[in-house]
C-alpha positions in Angstrom: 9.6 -8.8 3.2 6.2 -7.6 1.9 4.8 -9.1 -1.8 4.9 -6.3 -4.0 1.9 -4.0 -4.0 2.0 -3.6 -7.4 1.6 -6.9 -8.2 -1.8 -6.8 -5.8 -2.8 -3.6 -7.6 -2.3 -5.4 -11.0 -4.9 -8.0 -9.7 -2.0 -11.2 -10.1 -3.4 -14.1 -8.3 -1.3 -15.4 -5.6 -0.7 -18.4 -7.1 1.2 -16.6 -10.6 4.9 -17.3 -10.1 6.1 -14.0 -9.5 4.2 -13.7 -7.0 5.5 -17.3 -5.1 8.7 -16.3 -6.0 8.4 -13.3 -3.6 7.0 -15.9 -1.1 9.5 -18.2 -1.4 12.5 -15.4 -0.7 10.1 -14.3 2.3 9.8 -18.1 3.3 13.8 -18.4 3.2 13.9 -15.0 5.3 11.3 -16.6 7.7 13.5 -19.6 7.9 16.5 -17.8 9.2 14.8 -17.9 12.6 13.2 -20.8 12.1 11.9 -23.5 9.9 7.9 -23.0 9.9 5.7 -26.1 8.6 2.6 -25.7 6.3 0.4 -24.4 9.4 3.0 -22.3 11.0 3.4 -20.3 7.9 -0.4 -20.1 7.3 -0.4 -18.8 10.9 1.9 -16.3 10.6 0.1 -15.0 7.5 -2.9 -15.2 9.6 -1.4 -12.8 12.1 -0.7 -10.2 9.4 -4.0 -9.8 8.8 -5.6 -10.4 12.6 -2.8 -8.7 14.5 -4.1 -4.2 13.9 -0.6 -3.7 14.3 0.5 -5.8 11.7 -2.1 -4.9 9.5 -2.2 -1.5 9.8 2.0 -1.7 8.3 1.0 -3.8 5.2 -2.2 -1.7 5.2 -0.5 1.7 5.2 1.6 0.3 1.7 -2.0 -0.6 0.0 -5.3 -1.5 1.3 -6.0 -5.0 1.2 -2.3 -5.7 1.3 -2.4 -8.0 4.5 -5.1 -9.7 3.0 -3.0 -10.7 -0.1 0.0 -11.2 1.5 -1.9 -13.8 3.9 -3.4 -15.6 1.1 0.0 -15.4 -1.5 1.6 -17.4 2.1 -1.2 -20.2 1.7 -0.8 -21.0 -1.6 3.0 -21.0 -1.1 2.2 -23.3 1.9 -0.6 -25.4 -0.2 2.1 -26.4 -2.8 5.5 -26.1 -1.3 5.2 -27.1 2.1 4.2 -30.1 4.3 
């Protein structure tokens, strides 16, 4: 589950609502496999944006999307997660 690209195109700060509502349903996919703390989910937001691979898929959608995505997963992480 990607945040909407849209929403990044629109210039929404990570921290608007909509945006840690998609966060939060990507947080509750996440926790399916697991249940990451504050830092694991900051890591794996990291690795969307360090990992090419990664990067290039959220890329390919809109450029700058890993970026976003990554910091949309901090702010979720900042308020929401210890």
């Amino acid at each position: 589950m990607k945040v909407d690209s849209a929403v990044m195109a629109a210039g929404t700060p990570v921290a608007d609502p909509a945006v840690q509502a998609e966060m939060d349903t990507h947080y509750q996919s996440v926790r399916r496999f697991r249940t990451p703390n504050a830092a694991a989910y900051k890591g794996l937001g990291r690795t969307y944006v360090e990992d090419p691979q990664f990067r290039s898929n959220y890329d390919k959608i809109a450029d700058g999307l890993a970026a976003y995505q990554r910091d949309a997963m901090d702010a979720y992480a900042d308020t929401r997660l210890s």
